[in-house]
MARFIGU-659331 format. One line per field, with one value per residue (C-alpha): residue in three letters; x, y, z. Coordinates in pm, 1 decimal. Example, Ala and Ser with C-alpha at 12.3 -4.5 7.8 and 13.67 -1.06 7.14 Angstrom:
BEGIN
residuo: c(ala/ser) $
u: c(1230.0/1367.0) $
v: c(-450.0/-106.0) $
w: c(780.0/714.0) $
***
This chain:
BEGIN
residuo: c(unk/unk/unk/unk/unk/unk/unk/unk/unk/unk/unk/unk/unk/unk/unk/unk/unk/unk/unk/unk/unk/unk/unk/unk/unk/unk/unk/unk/unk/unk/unk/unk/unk/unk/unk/unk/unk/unk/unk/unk/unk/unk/unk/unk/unk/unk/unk/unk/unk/unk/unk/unk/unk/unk/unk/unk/unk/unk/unk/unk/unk/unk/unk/unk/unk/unk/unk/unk/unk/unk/unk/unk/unk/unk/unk/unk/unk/unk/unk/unk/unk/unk/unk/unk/unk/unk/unk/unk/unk/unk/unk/unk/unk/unk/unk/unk/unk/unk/unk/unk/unk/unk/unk/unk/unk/unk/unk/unk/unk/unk/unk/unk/unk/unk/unk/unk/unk/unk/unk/unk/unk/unk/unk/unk/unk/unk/unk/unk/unk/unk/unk/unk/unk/unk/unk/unk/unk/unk/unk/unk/unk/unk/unk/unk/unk/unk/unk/unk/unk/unk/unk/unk/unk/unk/unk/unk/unk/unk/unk/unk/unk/unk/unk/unk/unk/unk/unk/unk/unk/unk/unk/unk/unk/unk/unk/unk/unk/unk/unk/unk/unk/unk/unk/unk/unk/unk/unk/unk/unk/unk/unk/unk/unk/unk/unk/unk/unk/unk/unk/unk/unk/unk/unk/unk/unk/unk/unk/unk/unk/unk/unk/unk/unk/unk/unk/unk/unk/unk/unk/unk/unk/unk/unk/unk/unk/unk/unk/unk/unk/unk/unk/unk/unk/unk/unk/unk/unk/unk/unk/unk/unk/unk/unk/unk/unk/unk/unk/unk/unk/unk/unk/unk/unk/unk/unk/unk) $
u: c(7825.2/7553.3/7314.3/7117.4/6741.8/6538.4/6225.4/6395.8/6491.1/6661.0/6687.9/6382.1/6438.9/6143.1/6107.8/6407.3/6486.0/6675.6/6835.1/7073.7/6873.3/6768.9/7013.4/6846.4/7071.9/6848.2/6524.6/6300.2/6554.7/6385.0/6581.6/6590.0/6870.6/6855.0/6968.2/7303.0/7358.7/7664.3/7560.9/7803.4/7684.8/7858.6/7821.1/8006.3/8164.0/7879.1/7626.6/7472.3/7608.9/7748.9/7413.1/7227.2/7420.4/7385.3/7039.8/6998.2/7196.8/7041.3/7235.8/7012.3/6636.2/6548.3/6344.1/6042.5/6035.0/6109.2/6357.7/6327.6/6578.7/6521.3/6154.8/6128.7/6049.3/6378.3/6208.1/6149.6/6468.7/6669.4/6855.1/7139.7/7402.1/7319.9/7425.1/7845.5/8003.4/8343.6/8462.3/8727.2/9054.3/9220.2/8985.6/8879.3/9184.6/9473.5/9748.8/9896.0/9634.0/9796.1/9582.9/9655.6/9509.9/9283.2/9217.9/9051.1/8887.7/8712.2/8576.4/8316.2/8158.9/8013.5/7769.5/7666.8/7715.1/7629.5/7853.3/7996.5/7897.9/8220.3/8359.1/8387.4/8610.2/8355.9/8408.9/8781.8/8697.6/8486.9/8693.3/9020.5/8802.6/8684.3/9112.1/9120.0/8861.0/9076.4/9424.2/9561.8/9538.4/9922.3/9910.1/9644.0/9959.7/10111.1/9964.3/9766.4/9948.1/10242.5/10040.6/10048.3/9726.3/9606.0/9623.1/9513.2/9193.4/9148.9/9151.0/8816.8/8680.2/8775.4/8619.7/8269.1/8278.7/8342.7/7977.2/7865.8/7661.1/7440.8/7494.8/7828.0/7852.0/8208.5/8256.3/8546.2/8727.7/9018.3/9136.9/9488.2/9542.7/9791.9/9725.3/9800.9/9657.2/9340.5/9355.5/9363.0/9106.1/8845.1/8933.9/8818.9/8500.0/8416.9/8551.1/8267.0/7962.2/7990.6/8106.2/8012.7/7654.2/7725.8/7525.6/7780.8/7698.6/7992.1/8012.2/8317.5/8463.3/8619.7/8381.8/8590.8/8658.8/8342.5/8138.2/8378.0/8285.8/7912.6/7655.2/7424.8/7529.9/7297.9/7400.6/7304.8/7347.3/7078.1/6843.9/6877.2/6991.5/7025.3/6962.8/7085.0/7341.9/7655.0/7619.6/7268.6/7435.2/7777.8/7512.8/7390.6/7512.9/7532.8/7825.3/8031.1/8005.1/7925.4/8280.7/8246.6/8580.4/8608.6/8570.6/8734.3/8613.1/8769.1/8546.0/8699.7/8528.6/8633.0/8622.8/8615.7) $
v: c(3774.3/3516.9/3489.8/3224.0/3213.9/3072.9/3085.0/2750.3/2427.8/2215.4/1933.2/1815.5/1571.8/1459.3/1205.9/961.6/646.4/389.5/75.9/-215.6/-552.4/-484.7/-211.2/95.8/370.3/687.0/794.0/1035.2/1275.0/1594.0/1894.7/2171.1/2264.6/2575.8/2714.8/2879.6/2710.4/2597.6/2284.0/2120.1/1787.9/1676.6/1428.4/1123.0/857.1/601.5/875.5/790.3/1073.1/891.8/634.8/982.1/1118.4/743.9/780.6/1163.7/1049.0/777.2/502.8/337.3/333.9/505.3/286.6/556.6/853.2/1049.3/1299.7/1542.0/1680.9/2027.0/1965.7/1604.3/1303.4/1101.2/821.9/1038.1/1209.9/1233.3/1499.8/1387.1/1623.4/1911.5/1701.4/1657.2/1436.5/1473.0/1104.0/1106.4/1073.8/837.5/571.6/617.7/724.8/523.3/705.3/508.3/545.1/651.4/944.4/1330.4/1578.8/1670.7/1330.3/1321.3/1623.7/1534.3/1238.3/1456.7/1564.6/1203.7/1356.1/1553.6/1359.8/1014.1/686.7/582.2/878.9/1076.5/1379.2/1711.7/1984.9/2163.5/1969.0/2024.9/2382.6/2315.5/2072.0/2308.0/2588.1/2397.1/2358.7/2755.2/2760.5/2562.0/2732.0/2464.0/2504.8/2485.1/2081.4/1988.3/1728.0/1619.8/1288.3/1304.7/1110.4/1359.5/1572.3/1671.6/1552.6/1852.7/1920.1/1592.8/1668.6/2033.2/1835.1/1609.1/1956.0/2047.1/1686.6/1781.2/2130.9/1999.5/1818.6/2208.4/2119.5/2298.1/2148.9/1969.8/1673.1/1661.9/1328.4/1423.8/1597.5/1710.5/1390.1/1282.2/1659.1/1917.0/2182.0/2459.1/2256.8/2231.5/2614.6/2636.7/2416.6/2523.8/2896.5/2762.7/2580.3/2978.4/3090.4/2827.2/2917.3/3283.6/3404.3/3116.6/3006.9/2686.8/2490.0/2286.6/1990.6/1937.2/1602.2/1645.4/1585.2/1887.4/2053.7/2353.1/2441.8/2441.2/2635.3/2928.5/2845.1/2704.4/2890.4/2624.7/2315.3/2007.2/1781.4/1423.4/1144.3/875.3/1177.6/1504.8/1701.6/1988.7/2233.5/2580.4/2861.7/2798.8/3099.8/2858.5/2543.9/2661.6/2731.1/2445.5/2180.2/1926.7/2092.5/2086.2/1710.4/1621.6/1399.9/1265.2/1518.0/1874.0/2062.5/2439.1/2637.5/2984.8/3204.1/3387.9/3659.5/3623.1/3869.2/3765.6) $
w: c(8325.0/8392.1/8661.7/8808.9/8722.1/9011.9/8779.0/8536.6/8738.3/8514.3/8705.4/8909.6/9195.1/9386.4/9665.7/9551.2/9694.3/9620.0/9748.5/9727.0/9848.4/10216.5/10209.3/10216.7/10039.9/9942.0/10123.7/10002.4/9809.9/9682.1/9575.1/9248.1/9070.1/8893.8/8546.2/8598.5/8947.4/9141.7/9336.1/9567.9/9691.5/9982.9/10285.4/10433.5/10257.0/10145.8/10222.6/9894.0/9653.3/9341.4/9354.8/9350.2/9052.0/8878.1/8928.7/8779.7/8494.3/8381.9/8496.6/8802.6/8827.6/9137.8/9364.6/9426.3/9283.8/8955.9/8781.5/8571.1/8315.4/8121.6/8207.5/8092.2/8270.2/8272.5/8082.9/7786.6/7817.0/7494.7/7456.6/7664.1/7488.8/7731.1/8056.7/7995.9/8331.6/8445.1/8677.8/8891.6/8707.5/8928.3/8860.0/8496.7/8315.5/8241.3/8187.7/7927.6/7676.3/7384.3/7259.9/7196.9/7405.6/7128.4/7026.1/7407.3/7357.0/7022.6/7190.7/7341.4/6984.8/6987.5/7255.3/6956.9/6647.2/6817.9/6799.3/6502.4/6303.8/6106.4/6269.5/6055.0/6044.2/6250.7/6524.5/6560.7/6550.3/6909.2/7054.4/6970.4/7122.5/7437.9/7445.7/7497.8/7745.3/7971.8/7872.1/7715.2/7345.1/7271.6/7447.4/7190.9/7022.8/7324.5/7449.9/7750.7/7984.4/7935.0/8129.1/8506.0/8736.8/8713.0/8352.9/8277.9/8485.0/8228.8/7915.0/8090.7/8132.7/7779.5/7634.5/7867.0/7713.1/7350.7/7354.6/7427.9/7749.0/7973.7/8258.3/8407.4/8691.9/8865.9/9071.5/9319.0/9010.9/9245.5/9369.1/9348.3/9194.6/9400.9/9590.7/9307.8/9029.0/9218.1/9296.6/8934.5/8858.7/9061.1/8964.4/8583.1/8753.8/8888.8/8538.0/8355.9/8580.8/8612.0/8284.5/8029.2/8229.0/8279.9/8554.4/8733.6/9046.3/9212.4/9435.5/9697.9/10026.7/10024.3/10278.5/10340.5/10015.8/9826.6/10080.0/9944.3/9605.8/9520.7/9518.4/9710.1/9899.2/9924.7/10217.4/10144.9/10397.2/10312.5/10365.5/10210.8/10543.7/10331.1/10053.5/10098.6/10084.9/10222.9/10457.5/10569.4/10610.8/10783.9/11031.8/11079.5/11353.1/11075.2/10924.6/11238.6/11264.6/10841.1/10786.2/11171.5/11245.1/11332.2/10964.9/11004.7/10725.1/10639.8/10421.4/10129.9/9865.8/9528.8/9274.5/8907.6) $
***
């Protein structure tokens, strides 16, 4: 069993901003993320959560401000193996693609071995391992859009887990998924953190359900609203009004 070390941020965000013309879409973002934490990132549609995780990863320059990754400046960042990112499935997966399950999975190894370079035996040992971790080592032949929704969206978890990462980004991973198969899923998300280590930032709408499952919720809308415990920020007045509705939020204890 893992536990989270407050003493090792692995991901340093200070005073972000960032914006689209005039548009202003970030302001002043500054949060830690710990090794071994749960983050779940939440706030209103076109609060600015997916720009944020664009700009952690890599993918936008922030206006102001800086990030850090394992203690690096982002600029000098290299080792980019360690940081795996799951999309939604509904928008970057077609269906159709005619690949295996462990075709998909092996894809991640070029984290690892870079583009281009020659796969080895090794790395069907990881990638049929990463399989296991997400129960589904006996669909490693059939072709992945076989699969249900919901097992579709274990072999992305699978691929992330195949470039051996430390840390995972989910971007709305249970969307278009059903009820049980996202019971399931984020049973394996508690499964990764708690017993394998695995930092894991979590971007959802799905208010009510992830305060019963991360370990720390940041609240982003424009402004970083919050950054604390889910027992801390289902006391706050923002989460009563956070989608602009009425969010009733049962807590449950789980026991692994």
């Amino acid at each position: 069993m893992f536990t989270l070390d407050h003493h090792k941020n692995i991901i340093e965000v200070q005073g972000v901003s960032f914006a689209y013309g005039q548009e202003k879409i970030l302001d002043q973002i500054t949060f830690n993320v710990h090794a071994g934490d749960y983050l779940g990132l939440v706030g209103p549609n076109g609060a600015g959560k997916t720009t944020l995780l664009k700009i952690i990863l890599g993918l936008l320059p922030p206006l102001s401000g800086s990030i850090k990754l394992f203690g690096q400046d982002i600029s000098q960042f290299k080792d980019w193996s360690k940081i795996a990112y799951v999309p939604q499935k509904v928008t970057n997966f077609d269906p159709n693609f005619p690949a295996t399950v462990l075709e998909v999975v092996l894809m991640g190894r070029y984290a690892r071995r870079g583009l281009g370079r020659r796969l080895k035996p090794a790395d069907r040992q990881v990638s049929q391992q990463a399989l296991q971790q997400v129960n589904l080592a006996d669909y490693s032949s059939r072709l992945i859009g076989d699969l249900s929704g919901g097992q579709q969206q274990r072999v992305f978890i699978a691929r992330a887990l195949a470039s051996q990462p430390e840390v995972i980004f989910l971007d709305e991973p249970t969307t278009g998924v059903d009820q049980a198969s996202q019971d399931d899923f984020y049973l394996l998300l508690r499964k990764l953190n708690r017993q394998l280590g695995l930092t894991l930032i979590l971007i959802t709408h799905d208010v009510e359900r992830v305060v019963n499952e991360a370990m720390h919720i940041a609240c982003i809308d424009h402004t970083l609203v919050c950054h604390s415990s889910p027992a801390e920020f289902l006391q706050s007045v923002h989460s009563t009004n956070l989608l602009g509705r009425e969010v009733k939020i049962l807590p449950h204890h789980h026991k692994l």
